[in-house]
N, C-alpha and C positions, 0 to 999 in steps of 0.2 A: 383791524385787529391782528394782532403778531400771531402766528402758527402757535395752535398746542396740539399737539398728537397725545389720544390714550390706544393704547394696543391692549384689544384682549389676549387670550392667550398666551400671555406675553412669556411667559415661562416654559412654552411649549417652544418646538424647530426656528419655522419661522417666524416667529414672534422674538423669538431672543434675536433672532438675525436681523429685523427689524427694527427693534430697543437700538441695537447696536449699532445701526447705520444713521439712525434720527440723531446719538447721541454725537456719530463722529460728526454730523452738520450744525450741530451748535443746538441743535433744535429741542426744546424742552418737549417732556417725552411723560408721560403717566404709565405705568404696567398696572393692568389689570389681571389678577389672576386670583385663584384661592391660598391659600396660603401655604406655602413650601418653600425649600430651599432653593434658591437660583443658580443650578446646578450648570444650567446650561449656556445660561447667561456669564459664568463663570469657566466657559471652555474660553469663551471668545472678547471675553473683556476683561480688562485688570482694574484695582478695586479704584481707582482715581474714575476711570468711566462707569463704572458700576455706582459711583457713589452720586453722580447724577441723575438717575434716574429715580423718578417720585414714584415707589411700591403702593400701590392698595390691594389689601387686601378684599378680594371681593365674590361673591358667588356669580355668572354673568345669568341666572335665571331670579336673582335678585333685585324684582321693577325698580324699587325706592333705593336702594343700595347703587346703581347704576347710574339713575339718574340727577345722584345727588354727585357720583362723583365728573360726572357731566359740568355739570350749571355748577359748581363749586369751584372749579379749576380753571373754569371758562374755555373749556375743549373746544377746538374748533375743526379739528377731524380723527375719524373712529376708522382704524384698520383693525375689524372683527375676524378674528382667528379663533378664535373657542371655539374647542369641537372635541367632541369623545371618537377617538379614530374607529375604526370596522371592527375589531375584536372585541374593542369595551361595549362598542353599542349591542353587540352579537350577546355577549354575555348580561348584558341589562339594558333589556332594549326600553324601558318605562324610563330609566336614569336618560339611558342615552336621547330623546325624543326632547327629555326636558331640558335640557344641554344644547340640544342640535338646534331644535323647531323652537322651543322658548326661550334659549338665549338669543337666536338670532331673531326672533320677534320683538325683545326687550329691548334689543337694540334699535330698529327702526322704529317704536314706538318713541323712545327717549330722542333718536334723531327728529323725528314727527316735532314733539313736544318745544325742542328749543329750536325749530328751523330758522330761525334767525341769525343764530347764533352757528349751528356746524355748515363748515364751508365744502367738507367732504366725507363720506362714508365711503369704504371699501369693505368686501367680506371674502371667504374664500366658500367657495364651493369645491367641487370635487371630479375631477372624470367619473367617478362613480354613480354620476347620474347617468351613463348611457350603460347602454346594455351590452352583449357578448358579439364576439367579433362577427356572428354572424348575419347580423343584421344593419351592416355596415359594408358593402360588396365589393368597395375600393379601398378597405380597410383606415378610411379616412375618417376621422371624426374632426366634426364641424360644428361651428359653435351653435349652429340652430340646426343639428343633427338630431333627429328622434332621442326621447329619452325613454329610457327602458332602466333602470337602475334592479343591481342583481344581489343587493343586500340592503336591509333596513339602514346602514347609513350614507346610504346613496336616493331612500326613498324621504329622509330627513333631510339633504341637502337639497333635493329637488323640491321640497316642502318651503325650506327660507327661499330659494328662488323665486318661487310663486309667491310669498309671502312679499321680499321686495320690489315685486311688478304691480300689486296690489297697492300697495305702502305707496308710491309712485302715480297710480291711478287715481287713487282716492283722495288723496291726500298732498303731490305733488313734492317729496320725501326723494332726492335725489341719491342713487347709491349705482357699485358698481362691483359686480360679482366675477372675482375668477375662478376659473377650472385647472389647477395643478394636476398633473400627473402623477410623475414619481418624483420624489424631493430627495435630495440626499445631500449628504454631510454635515459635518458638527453638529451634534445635538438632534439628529435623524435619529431615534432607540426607537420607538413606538408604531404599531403601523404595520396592516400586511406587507406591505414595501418595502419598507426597512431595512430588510436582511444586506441589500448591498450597501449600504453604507455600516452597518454591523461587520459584513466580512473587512472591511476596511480598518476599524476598530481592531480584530483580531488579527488583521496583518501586522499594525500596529504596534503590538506587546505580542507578537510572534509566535501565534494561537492558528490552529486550523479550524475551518469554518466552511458552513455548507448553505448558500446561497438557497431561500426556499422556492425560486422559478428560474424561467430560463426567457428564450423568445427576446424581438427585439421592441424598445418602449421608447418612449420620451424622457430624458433625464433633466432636472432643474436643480440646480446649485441653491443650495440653500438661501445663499447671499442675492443670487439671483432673482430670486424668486421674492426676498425682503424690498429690492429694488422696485420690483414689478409694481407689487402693493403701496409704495410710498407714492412713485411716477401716476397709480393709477388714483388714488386718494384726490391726489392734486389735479386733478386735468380737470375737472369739470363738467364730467358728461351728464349731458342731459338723457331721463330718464331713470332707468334699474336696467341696462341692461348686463348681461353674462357673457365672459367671453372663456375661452379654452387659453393656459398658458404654454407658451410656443414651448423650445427648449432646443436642447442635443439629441437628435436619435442615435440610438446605440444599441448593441447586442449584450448581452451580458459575460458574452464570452469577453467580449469586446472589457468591459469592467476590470473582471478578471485580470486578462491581460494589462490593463494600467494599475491595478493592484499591482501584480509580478514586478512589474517594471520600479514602482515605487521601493518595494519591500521584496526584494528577488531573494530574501533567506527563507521567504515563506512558499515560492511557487511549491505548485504541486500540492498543496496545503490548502488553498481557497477550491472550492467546489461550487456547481450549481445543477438544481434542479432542471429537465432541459424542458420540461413543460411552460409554457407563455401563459403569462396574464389570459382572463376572457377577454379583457378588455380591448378593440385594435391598436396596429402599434404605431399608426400616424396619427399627427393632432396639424390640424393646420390654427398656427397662432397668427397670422396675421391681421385677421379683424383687430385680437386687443390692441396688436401696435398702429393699426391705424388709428385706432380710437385713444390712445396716449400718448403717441412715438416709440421712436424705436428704442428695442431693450437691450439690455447687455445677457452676455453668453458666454459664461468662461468652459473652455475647452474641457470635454470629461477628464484626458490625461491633467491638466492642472488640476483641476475640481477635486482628482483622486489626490493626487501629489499631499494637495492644501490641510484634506480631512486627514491621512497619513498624518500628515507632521503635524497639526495641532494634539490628535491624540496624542503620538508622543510623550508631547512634552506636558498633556493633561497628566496621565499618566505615569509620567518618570514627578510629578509634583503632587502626586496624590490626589489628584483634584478630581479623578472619575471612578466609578466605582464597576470596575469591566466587565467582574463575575457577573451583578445583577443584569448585566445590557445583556449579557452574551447566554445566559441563562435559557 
């Protein structure tokens, strides 16, 4: 059977970076999302690629609604990205449970239902399943590192975890779950995270802007991280297991400083918080890449460069709306 990819989230970061990468492989592509404008999808595609991709509109905690657009399209692998980020679930943790825990159950369920038929599941989980740096003594986080999660949407993502080991056990439901970090550029707004790829934004259209942490993290390109999920959909691994996605470590001064150097009318203008994530600030990713191959890694100074000049020219074309990101 010929590759069909449905992407939830598809309207979300990396979801649109996702869309985007399936659509430049030839590869017929389904967007699942609720219904909205493809704003994002629209920083990084023009409309001849946009015009390939098959929209549904869809709720993903919608069983029948889901499963129809499953077995109707003849999908033969699901990259599950729907997720209500840390502030939405904060602010409606009933919404966000049903979002988090029941869409991503709906999903192995529907995968369950046609196992003949999907050749791969992928879902995203979250570093937010482990806990504050102090329970980690080499500041390493490892993919079968204790979980301790330090907000309800870190106790909702370690919730589908268990859910797809389950799903696996019972049932023999092949999937494979990664742990992102910090994600940034294009289409990054949302998210305690966020903010560095916002100041980038406001380098951008020549705005000052205050980074909301400091400390040093794991950085993942957007595009890169689309990569990750498509490589990891395809490989085949046996069982549900979870892995941590590797990345760039960097400082956020370090940011910063590739901000400057991109948009240097704006130094002195980008700022940050000098307090660090709880979270530590090593991830060691190479389980996932044993377990797919090796990933791609574009350099933070490109990564900055790339998000600078797409906004640009989002921007000088009206096509982003700054105030509300910057808000």
């Amino acid at each position: 059977m010929a590759e069909r990819y449905l992407v939830t989230g598809a309207l979300g970061c990396i979801g649109a970076w996702t869309v985007k990468r399936l659509v430049d492989e030839g590869a017929p592509v389904w967007a699942y999302d609720l219904p909205g404008e493809p704003h994002r999808l629209r920083l990084i595609m023009n409309d001849a690629a946009l015009a390939k991709v098959n929209f549904i509109q869809g709720d993903i905690t919608d069983a029948d609604a889901f499963d129809r657009a499953v077995a109707d399209n003849g999908i033969t692998h699901i990259i599950h990205l729907a997720a209500l980020q840390v502030p939405f679930v904060r602010a409606n943790p009933i919404l966000g449970a049903k979002v988090n825990v029941v869409g991503s159950t709906v999903v192995l369920e529907t995968a369950r239902r046609h196992v003949a038929q999907i050749q791969g599941l992928a879902y995203a989980s979250s570093v937010g399943v482990y806990g504050g740096a102090e329970l980690y003594p080499d500041g390493l986080l490892r993919h079968d590192s204790p979980l301790h999660p330090l907000s309800l949407y870190g106790v909702f993502k370690q919730a589908s975890e268990g859910t797809a080991r389950i799903y696996w056990q019972d049932w023999g439901v092949r999937s494979i779950g990664i742990r992102p970090y910090v994600i940034y550029g294009p289409g990054r707004d949302q998210g305690m995270s966020s903010t560095p790829t916002k100041a980038m934004l406001a380098a951008a259209v020549g705005r000052s802007y205050h980074i909301s942490y400091g400390g040093t993290i794991v950085f993942q390109y957007a595009d890169d991280a689309a990569r990750a999920f498509i490589q990891a959909v395809r490989a085949h691994v046996e069982g549900a297991p979870v892995y941590n996605l590797g990345g760039l470590e960097s400082s956020i001064d370090s940011v910063v400083q590739a901000i400057n150097s991109t948009a240097p009318e704006t130094s002195g203008r980008i700022t940050f918080n000098p307090e660090a994530l709880p979270t530590p600030p090593h991830v060691d990713g190479a389980p996932l890449e044993a377990a797919i191959g090796a990933l791609h890694w574009t350099r933070l100074e490109d990564g900055v460069r790339q998000t600078i000049d797409i906004y640009r020219a989002a921007a000088s074309a009206g096509k982003i709306d700054v105030d509300r990101i910057l808000a």
